[in-house]
C-alpha positions as CSV (number, residue, x, y, z in Angstrom):
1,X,44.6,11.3,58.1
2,X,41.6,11.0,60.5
3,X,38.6,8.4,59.0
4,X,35.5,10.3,57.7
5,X,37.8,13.3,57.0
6,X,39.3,11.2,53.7
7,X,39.9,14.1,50.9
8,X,38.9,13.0,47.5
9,X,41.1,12.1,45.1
10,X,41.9,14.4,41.9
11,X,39.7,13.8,38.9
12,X,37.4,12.1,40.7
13,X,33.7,13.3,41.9
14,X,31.5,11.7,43.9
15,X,28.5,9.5,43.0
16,X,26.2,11.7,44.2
17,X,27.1,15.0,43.1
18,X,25.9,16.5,39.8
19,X,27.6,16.0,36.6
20,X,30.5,19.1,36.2
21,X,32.8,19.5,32.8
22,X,31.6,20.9,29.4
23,X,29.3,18.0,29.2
24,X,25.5,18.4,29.5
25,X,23.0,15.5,31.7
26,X,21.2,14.9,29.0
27,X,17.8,12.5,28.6
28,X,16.0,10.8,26.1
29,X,12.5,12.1,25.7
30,X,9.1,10.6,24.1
31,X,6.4,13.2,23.4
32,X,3.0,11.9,24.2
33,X,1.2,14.1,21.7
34,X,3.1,12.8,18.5
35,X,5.5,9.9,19.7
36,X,8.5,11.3,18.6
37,X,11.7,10.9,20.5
38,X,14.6,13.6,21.1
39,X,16.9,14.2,23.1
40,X,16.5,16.8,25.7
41,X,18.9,18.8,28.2
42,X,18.1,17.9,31.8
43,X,19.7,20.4,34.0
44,X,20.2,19.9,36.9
45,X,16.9,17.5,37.4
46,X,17.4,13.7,38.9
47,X,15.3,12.5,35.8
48,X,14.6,8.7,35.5
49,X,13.1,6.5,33.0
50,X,9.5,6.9,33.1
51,X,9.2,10.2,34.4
52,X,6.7,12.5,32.7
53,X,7.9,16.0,32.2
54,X,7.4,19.2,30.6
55,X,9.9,20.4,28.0
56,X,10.3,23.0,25.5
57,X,10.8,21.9,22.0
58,X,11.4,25.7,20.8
59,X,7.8,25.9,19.4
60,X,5.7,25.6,22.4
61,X,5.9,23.9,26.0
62,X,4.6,20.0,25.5
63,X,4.5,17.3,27.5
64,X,6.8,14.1,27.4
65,X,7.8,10.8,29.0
66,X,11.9,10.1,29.9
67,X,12.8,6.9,28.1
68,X,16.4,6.7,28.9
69,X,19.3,9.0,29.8
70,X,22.4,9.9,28.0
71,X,24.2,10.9,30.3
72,X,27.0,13.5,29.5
73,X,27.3,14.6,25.7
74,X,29.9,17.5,24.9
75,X,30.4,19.4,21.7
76,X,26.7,19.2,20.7
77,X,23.4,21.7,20.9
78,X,20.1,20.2,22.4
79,X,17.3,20.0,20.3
80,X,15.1,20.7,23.5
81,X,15.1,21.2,27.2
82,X,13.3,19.8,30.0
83,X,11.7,22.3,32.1
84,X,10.3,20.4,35.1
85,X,8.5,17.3,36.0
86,X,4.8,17.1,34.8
87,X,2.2,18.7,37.0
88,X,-1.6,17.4,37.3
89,X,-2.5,21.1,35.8
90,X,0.1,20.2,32.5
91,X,-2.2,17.1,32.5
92,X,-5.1,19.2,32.4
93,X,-4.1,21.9,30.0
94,X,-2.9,19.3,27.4
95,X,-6.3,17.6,27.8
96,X,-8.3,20.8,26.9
97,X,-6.1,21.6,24.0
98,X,-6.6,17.8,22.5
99,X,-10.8,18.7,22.2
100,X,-9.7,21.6,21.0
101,X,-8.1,20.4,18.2
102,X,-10.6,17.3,17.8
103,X,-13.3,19.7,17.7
104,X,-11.1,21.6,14.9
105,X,-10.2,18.8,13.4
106,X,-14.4,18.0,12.7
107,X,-15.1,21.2,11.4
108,X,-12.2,21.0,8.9
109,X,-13.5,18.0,7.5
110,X,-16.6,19.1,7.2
111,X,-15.8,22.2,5.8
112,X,-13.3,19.8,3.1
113,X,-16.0,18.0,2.3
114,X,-18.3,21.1,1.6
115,X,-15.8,22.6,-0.6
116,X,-15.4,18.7,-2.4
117,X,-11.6,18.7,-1.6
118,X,-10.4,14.9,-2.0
119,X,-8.0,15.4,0.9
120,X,-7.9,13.1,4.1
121,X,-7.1,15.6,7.0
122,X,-5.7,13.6,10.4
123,X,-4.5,15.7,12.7
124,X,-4.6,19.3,13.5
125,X,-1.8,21.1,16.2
126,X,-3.1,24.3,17.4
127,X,-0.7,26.7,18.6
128,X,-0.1,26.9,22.7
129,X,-1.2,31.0,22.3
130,X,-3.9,29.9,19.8
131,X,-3.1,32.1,17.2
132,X,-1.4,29.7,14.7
133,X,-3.2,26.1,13.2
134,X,-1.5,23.6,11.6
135,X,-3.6,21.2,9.7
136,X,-1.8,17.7,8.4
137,X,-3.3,16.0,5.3
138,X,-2.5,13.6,2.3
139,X,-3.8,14.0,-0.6
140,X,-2.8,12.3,-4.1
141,X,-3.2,15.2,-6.4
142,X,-3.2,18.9,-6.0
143,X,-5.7,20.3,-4.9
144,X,-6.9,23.9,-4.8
145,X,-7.9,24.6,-1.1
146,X,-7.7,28.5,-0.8
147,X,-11.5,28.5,-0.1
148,X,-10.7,25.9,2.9
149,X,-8.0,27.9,4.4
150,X,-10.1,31.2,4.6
151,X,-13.1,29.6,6.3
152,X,-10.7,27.9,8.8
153,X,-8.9,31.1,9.8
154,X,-12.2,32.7,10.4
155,X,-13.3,30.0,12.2
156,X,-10.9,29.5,14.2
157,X,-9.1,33.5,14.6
158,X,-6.0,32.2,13.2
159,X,-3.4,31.6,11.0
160,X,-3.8,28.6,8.9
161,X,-1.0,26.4,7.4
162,X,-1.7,23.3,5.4
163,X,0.9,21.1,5.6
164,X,0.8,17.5,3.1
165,X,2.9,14.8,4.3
166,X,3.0,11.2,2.8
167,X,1.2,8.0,4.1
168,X,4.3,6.5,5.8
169,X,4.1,10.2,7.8
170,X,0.7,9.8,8.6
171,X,0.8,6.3,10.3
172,X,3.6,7.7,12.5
173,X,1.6,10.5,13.4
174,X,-1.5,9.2,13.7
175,X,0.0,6.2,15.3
176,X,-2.0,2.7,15.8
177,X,-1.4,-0.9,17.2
178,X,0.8,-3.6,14.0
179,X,-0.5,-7.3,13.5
180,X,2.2,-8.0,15.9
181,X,0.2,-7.0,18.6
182,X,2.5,-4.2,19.5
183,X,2.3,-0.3,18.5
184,X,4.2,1.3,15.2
185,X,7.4,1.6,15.0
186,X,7.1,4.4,13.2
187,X,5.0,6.1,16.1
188,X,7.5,4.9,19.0
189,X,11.3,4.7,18.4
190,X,11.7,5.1,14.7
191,X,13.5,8.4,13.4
192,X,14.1,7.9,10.1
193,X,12.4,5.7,6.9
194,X,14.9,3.2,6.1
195,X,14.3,2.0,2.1
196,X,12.2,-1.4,1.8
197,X,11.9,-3.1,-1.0
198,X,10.1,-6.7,-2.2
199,X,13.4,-8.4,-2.3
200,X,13.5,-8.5,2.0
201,X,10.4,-10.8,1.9
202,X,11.7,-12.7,-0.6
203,X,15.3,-13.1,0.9
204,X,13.3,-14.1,4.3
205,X,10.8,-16.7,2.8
206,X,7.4,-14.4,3.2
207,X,4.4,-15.2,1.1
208,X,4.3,-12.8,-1.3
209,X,0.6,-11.2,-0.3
210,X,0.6,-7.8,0.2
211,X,-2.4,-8.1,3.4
212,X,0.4,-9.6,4.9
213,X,3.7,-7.9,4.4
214,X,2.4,-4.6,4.0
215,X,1.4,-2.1,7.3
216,X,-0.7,0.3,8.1
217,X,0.3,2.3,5.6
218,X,-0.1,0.4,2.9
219,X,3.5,0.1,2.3
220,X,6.0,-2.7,2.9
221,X,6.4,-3.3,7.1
222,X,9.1,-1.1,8.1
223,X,10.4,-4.4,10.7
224,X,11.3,-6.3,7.2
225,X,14.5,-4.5,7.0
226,X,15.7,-5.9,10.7
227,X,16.3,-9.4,9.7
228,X,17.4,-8.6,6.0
229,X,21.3,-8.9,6.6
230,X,20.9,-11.6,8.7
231,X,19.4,-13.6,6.5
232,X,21.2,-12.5,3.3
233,X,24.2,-13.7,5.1
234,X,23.4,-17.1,6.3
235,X,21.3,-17.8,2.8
236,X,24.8,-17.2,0.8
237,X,26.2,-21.1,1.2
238,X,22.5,-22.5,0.5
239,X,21.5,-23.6,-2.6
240,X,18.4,-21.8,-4.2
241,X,15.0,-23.8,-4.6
242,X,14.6,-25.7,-7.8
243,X,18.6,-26.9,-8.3
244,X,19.1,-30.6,-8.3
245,X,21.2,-31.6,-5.6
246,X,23.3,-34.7,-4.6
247,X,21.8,-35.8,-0.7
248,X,22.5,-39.0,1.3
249,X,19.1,-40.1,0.4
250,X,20.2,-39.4,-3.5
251,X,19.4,-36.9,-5.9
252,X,16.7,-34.7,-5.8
253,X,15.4,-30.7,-5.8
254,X,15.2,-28.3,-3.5
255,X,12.1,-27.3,-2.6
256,X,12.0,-25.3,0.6
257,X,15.1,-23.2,3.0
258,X,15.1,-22.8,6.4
259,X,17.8,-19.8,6.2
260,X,18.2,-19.7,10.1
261,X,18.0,-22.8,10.6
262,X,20.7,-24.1,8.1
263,X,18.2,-26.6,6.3
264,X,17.3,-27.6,3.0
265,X,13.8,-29.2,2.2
266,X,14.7,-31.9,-1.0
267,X,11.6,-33.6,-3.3
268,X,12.7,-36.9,-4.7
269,X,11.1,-38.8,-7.8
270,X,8.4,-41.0,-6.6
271,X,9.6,-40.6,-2.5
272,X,8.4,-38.0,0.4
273,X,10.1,-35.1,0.4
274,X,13.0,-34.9,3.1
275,X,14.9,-32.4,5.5
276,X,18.7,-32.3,5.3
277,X,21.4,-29.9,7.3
278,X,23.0,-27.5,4.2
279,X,26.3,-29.5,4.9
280,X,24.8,-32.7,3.7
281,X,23.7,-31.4,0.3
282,X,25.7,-30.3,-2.9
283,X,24.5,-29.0,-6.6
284,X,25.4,-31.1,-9.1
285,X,25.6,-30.8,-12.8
286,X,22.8,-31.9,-15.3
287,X,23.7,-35.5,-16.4
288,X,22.1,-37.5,-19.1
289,X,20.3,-40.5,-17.9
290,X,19.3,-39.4,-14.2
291,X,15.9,-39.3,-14.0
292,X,14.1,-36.0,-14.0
293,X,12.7,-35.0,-10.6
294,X,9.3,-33.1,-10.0
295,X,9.5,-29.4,-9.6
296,X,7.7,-28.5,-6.7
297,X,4.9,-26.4,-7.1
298,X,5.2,-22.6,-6.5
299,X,3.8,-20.5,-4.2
300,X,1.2,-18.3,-6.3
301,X,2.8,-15.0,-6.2
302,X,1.0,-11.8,-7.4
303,X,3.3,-10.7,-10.1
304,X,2.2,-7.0,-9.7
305,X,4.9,-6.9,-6.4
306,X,7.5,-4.7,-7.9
307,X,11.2,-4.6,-6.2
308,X,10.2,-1.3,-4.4
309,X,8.4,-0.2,-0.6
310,X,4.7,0.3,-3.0
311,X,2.8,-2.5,-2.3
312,X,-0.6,-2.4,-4.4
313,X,-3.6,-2.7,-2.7
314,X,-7.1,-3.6,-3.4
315,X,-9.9,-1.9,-5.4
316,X,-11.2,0.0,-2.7
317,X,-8.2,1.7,-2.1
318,X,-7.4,-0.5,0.9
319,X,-4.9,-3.5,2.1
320,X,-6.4,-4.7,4.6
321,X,-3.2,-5.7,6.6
322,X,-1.4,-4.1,9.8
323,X,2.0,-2.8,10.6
């Protein structure tokens, strides 16, 4: 065989030549407008992260930014489908539509506030032909808002839907930058609500105060269940604060855990408290004669915290903490 005449070898394709079979080249997609991420059939397109595209979500036409790709997936439908690569003009069109809707999105309230509706509209997605608004809102009661809906559809020539959603919906949408210094997680990556509850800030050592473990919206942080197992697992072979246990230094109480770490914090009678590594500590059993130790005070903890995701907030309605 002649070289640069070398026949490919069965089963094999070549780097460079599009992906064949009953698999689809498929891409992870961000939308800019809401921050939701799906996953997108990319054709025949040489997509890479970072590219911004146009894709059809089987509503309207709405612009996106590639965040990874998946490669090939068989045996399952795409929920959208990239069209092409973003255009200046899809900039421009998506920029006339947003003061569209902002402009909406004013006279709703307005209009809300005329009719004395306690409702907190946030967001408003008008349809691509403009003949269909959605308008997002929370609310903590029902609410009659009839009169609302037939001032906005003659307002705006269209059909109106009202759509409530709850708070944890409305950070993600509305989106917003966490006391980490970094943006939602709700409003970049997350799909799904996983279930927090009080007991992942205690398993992880957290002060109890809700401006601090709660988010945006006014809920428990969403990031406290990334840690939890972890920490539920190395905090199984530590003793719990307050037993008496037996240390090199003597007998004393627990008084603090570093769970990562591996380290318990003991208070002595009538010594400074010391650090010891869990291995060098044991319980041990009440015995008569040994002198009681001190109980180290406790953290004030506001005993409203219930073992649930609702973290209660001040008298204004407010938490005053980020996600």
């Amino acid at each position: 065989m002649r070289e640069g005449t070398r026949q490919q070898e069965p089963g094999r394709a070549r780097r460079d030549s599009p992906p064949r079979g009953t698999g689809t080249g498929w891409v992870r997609v961000r939308l800019l407008r809401t921050g939701r991420s799906m996953d997108c059939e990319g054709g025949d397109l040489a997509l890479r992260q970072g590219d911004k595209v146009l894709i059809d979500d089987r509503r309207s036409s709405v612009l996106g930014v590639v965040t990874g790709t998946s490669g090939m997936r068989s045996g399952q439908a795409p929920v959208g489908r990239v069209l092409r690569k973003a255009e200046p003009k899809d900039f421009a069109r998506a920029e006339q539509e947003n003061r569209r809707e902002e402009q909406a999105l004013v006279y709703a309230r307005e209009r809300a506030r005329a009719f004395g509706l306690p409702i907190k509209l946030f967001r408003v997605d008008l349809g691509s032909g403009g003949d269909r608004a959605t308008f997002f809102f929370s609310c903590e009661q029902r609410v009659d808002f009839r009169g609302l809906v037939r001032d906005l559809a003659g307002h705006l020539h269209a059909r109106i839907e009202m759509r409530q959603v709850g708070v944890r919906d409305e950070s993600r949408m509305t989106g917003g930058i966490g006391s980490c210094g970094r943006e939602l997680c709700c409003a970049t990556y997350l799909t799904r609500f996983a279930p927090v509850s009080i007991k992942m800030a205690k398993h992880q050592r957290l002060v109890l105060n809700p401006t601090k473990i709660a988010g945006q919206c006014s809920r428990l942080k969403c990031c406290l269940v990334y840690e939890d197992e972890l920490y539920v697992e190395f905090g199984k072979g530590l003793p719990k604060p307050g037993k008496r246990v037996q240390t090199p230094e003597g007998v004393g109480r627990v008084e603090d855990l570093d769970v990562l770490g591996g380290r318990v914090r003991v208070s002595f009678f009538e010594r400074p408290p010391m650090t010891f590594l869990a291995s060098e500590v044991r319980l041990v059993a009440a015995e008569q004669g040994v002198p009681a130790t001190p109980t180290p005070t406790p953290v004030p903890v506001d005993a409203s915290l219930p073992d649930s995701d609702e973290v209660p907030t001040n008298g204004d309605g407010s938490n005053g903490g980020g996600a």
